[in-house]
C-alpha positions in Angstrom: 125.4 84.8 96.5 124.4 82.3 93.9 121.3 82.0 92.7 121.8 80.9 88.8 118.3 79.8 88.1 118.3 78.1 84.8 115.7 79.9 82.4 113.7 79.8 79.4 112.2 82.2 77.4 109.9 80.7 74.4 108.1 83.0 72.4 104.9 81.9 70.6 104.0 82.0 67.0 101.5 84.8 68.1 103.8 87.1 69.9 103.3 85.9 73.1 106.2 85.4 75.5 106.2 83.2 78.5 109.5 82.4 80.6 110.0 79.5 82.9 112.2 79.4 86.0 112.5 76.7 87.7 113.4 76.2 91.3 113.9 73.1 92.8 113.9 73.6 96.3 111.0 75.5 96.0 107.7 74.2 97.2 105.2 76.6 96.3 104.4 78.0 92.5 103.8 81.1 91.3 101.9 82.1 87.9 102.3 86.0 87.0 100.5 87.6 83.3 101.7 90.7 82.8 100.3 93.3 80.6 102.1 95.9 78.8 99.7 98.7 79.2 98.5 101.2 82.4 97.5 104.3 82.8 100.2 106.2 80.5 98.7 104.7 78.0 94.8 106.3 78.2 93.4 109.6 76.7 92.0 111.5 79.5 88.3 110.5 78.6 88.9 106.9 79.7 91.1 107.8 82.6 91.7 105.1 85.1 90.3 102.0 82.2 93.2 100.0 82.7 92.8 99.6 86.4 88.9 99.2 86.5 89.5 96.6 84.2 91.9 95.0 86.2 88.9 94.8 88.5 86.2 93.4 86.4 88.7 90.8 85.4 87.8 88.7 88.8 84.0 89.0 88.3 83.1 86.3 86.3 84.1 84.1 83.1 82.1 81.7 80.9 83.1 78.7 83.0 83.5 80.5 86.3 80.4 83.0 86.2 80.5 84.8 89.5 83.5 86.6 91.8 82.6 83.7 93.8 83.3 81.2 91.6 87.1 82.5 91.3 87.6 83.0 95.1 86.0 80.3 96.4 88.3 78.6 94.2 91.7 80.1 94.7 90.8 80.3 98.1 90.0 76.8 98.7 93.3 76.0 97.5 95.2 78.4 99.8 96.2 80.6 97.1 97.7 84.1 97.4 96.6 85.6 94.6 95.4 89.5 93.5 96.3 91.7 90.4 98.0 95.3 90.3 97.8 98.7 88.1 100.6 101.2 87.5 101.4 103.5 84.9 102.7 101.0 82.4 101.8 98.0 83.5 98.9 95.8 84.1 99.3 91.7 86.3 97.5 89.6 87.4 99.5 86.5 89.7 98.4 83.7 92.0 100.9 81.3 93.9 100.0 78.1 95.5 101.1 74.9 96.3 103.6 72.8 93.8 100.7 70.7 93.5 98.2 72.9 92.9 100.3 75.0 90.0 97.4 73.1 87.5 94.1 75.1 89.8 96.4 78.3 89.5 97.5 78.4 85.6 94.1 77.8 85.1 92.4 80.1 87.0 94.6 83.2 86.0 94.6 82.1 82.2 90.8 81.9 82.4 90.8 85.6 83.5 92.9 87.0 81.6 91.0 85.3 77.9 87.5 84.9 78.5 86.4 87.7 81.3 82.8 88.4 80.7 82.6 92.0 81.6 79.1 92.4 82.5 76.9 95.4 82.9 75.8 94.5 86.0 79.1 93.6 87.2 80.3 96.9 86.4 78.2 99.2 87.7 78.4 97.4 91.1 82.2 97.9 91.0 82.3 101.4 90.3 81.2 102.5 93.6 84.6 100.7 95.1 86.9 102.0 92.5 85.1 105.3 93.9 85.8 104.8 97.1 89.4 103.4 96.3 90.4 106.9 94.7 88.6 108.8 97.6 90.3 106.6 100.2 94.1 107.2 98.3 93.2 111.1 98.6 92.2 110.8 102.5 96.1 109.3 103.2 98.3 111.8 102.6 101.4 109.9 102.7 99.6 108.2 99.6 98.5 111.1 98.1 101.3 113.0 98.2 103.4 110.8 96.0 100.4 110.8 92.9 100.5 115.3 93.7 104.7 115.0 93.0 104.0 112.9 89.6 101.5 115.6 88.8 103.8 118.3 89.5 106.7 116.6 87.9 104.3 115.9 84.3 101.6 117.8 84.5 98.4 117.3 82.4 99.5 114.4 80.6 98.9 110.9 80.8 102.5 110.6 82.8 101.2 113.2 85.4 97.3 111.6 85.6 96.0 109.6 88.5 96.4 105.7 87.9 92.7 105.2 88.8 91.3 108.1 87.2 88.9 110.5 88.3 85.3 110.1 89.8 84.0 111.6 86.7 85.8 109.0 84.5 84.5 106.3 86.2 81.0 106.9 86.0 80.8 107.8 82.3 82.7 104.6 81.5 80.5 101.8 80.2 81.3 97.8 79.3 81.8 98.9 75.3 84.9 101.0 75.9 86.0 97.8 78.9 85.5 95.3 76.4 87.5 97.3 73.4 90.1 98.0 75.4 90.3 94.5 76.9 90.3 93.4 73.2 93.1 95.9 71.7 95.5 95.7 74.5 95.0 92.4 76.1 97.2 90.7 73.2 99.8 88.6 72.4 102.2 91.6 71.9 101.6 92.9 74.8 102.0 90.2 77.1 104.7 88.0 78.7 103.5 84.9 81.7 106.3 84.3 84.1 105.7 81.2 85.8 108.6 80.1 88.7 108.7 77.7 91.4 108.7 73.8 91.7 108.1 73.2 88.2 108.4 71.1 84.5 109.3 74.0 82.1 108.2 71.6 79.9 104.5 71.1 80.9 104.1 74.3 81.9 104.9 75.7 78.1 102.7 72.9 76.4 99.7 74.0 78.7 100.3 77.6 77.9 100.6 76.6 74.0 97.1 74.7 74.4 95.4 77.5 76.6 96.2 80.7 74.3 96.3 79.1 71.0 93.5 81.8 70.2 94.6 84.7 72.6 93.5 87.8 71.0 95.9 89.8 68.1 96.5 93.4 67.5 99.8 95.4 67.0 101.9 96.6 70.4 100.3 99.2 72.3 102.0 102.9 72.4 102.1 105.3 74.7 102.7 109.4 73.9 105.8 110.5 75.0 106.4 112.2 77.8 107.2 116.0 77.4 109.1 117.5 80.3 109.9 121.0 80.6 111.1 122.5 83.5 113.8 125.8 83.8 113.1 126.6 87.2 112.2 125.2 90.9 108.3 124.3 90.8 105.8 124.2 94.0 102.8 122.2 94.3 100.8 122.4 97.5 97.3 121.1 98.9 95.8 122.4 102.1 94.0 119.5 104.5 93.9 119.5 108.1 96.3 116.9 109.1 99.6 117.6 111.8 102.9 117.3 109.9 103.7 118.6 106.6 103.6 115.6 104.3 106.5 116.8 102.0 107.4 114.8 98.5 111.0 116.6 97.4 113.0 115.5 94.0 114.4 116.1 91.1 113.9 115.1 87.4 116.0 111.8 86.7 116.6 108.9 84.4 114.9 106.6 82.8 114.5 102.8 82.6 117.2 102.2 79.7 119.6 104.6 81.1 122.5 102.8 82.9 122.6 106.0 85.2 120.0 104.7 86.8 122.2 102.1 89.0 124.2 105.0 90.5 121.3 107.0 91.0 119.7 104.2 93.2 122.5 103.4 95.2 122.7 107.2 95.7 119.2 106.6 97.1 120.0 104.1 99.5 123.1 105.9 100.4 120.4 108.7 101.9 117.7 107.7 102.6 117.3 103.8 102.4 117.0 103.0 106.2 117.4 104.2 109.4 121.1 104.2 109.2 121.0 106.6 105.8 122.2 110.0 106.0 119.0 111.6 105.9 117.4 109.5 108.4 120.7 110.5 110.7 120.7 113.8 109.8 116.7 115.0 109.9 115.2 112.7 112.7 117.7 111.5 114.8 120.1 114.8 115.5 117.4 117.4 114.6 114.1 115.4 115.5 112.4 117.4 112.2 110.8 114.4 110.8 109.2 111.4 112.1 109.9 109.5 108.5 112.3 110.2 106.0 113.2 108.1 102.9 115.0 108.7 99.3 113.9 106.7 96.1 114.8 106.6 92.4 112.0 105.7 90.3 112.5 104.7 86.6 109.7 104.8 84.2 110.5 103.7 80.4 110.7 107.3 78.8 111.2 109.4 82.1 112.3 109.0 85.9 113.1 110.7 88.4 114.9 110.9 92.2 112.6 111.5 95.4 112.8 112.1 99.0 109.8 112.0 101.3 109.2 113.1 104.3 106.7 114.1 107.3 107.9 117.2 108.7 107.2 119.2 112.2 104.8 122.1 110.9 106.4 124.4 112.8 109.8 123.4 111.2 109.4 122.7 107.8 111.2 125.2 106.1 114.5 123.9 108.0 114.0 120.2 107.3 113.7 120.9 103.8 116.7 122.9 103.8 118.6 120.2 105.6 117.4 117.7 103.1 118.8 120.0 100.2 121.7 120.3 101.8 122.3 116.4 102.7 121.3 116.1 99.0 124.0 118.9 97.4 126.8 117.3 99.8 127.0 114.1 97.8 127.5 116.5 94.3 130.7 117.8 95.9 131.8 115.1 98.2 130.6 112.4 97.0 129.7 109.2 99.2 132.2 107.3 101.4 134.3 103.8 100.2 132.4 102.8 103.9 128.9 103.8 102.1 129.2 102.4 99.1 130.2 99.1 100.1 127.3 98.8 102.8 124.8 99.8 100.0 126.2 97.2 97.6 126.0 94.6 100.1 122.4 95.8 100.8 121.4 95.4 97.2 122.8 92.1 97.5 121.0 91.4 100.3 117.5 92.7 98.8 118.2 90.4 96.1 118.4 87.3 98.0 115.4 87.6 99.2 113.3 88.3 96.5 115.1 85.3 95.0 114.2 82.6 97.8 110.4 83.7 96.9 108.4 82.2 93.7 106.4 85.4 93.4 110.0 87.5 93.4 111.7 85.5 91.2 108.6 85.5 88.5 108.1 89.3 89.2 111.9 89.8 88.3 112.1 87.4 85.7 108.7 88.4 83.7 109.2 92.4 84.3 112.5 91.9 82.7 111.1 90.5 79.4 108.0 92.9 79.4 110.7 95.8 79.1 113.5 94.4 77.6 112.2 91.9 75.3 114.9 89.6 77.3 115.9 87.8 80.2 117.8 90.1 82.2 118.8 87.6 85.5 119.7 88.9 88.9 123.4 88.0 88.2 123.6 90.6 85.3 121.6 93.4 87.8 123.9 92.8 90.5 126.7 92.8 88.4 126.2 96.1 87.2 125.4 97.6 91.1 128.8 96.1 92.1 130.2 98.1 89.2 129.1 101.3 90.2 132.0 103.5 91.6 132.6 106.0 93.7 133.4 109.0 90.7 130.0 107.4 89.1 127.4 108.2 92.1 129.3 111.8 92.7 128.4 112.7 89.0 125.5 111.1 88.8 124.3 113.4 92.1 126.2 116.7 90.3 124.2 115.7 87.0 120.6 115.9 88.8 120.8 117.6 92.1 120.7 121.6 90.7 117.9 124.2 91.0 116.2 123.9 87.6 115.6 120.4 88.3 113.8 121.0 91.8 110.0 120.1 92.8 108.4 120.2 95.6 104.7 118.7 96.7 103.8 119.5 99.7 100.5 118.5 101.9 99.4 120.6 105.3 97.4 122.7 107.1 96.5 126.3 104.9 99.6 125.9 102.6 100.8 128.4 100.9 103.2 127.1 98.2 105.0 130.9 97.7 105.9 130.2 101.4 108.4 127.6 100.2 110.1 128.7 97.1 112.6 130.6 98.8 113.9 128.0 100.4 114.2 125.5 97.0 117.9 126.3 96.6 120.6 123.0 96.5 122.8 126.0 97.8 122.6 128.2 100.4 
């Protein structure tokens, strides 16, 4: 595969960075601002302020007064656009048209420097964000991934719901909005990928011209993550649904660690299709699960290794036993030369598609420098996943699959989490 997009990465006299890939095949544009700053990063009192700002940030600016004005907009263009809040970081994006890459810089720059944030505004959004965080709790495959963080981190910003809590919301008003817009909306903390059809050129003159007064204020900092854990933890929340909604894992690594390639592949290796061990193993020869999947997640200071699944009630304690066991097998065994090379080839794959997409490549290109502070390119990931060895996924699997490091959510009818701790054992 080659896909050696040229690149360049120009940081302003402010702080602000803004990388430019160009694509020449490509027909469409995309423009992506990415923020620095999520949930991680709020004391509990203004819980979930990053991603009701994200919201208020399409309900009007001093040219563009009303929501309307934005979509209507965007919209008439054909534009796929929206914006997105995690634990550490905030975006905003829209993708159109080559020829419309003017309308969408625009737009999104607009946004992101002159939002109005307006009382009125505000208090009509907070009933969705309500209903947002209600409707995440009525899904439990939803809910049960925010219940793991919680057991994983506690109460902590690293262990908080991303949208805060209902009581958060409401006693939120535009002040704390607008100062938080204006200390952590800044040049520091921000990087604007733009990819597609384009002039790198052009597109960093009109950047210079449309945040030559973006707001200034130092990098923003998050507390660090404490983890403590000595023994297997259970976490458990009754709701009458059918299955056992089961969220199973293990304390990991983080962003900077190069552990974190093995780990994933180790992932895949399980649980990354219907072809994975666990898949094979838990639905298909036992019939204990309708879904099963493994994931690696890597935050900046903390990560960790997951496997979900919807179990038969009446079953539960087995599949999780089987998963432990799939899971231990790897710390002894290891993973086949067969394996390895399929889930290399995989990762490839993956790759190659997010590449042939303007909204991939600006996602991969801007995400890179927002936690890096440099270009890391596609070439240089895959590089290190083909590097990954055999010896190197067995120790990474011995290094994090052990008792001490086991937690289990779990989501079901009258659940009892004693009723599960006798079975979180990686050995029989």
């Amino acid at each position: 595969m080659d896909h050696g997009f040229s690149h360049q990465l120009h940081t302003f006299p402010s702080g602000l960075r803004l990388v430019t890939v160009p694509m020449p095949a490509a027909t469409t544009a995309t423009v992506l601002v990415l923020v620095k700053c999520g949930s991680k990063y709020e004391p509990r009192e203004l819980g979930g302020i990053s991603h009701f700002l994200e919201h208020m940030m399409f309900k009007g600016t001093v040219r563009r007064p009303g929501y309307l004005d934005i979509s209507r907009e965007l919209d008439g263009i054909g534009a796929s656009y929206n914006a997105f809040t995690s634990k550490e970081v905030t975006g905003y994006y829209a993708k159109a048209a080559v020829s419309k890459l003017d309308t969408i810089m625009d737009v999104v720059f607009d946004i992101f420097l002159n939002s109005k944030l307006e009382q009125g505004a505000m208090e009509i959004e907070r009933g969705p964000i309500i209903e947002e965080l209600r409707m995440r709790r009525d899904d439990p495959q939803q809910h049960i991934g925010r219940l793991f963080e919680e057991l994983l981190y506690g109460d902590q910003p690293a262990g908080w719901e991303v949208g805060g809590t209902e009581e958060t919301i409401r006693a939120m008003g535009t002040g704390d909005l607008r100062k938080w817009f204006d200390t952590h909306y800044v040049a520091a903390n921000t990087v604007i990928a733009v990819a597609g059809g384009i002039d790198p050129e052009q597109v960093r003159a009109k950047v210079e011209a449309a945040f030559s007064a973006i707001r200034q204020a130092e990098r923003s900092e998050k507390p660090p993550v404490i983890q403590r854990q000595t023994a297997p933890a259970v976490l458990g929340v009754s709701k009458d649904v059918e299955q056992l909604y089961v969220s199973l894992g293990v304390r990991a690594y983080d962003l900077y660690d190069e552990r974190r390639y093995a780990a994933g592949l180790l992932a895949q290796i399980l649980g990354g299709g219907m072809s994975s061990r666990l898949f094979d193993e838990v639905r298909e020869k036992r019939g204990l699960a309708y879904y099963v999947w493994a994931g690696n997640t890597n935050y900046t200071d903390s990560g960790y290794f997951e496997v979900g699944a919807g179990l038969n009630l009446a079953k539960a304690k087995e599949g999780i036993s089987v998963i432990l066991a799939e899971l231990a097998k790897t710390a002894v065994e290891g993973v086949t030369p067969e394996e390895l090379t399929r889930v290399k080839d995989q990762a490839e794959g993956r790759l190659a598609f997010t590449l042939e997409s303007t909204s991939g490549v600006a996602d991969d290109f801007g995400g890179s420098v927002l936690f890096f502070d440099h270009v890391v390119t596609p070439q240089e990931e895959l590089a290190k996943i083909r590097a990954v060895t055999h010896d190197d996924i067995r120790a990474v699997a011995a290094d994090i699959f052990r008792d001490e490091r086991l937690n289990l959510a779990v989501i079901g009818k009258q659940v009892n989490p004693d009723d599960f701790r006798s079975v979180l054992r990686f050995t029989p």
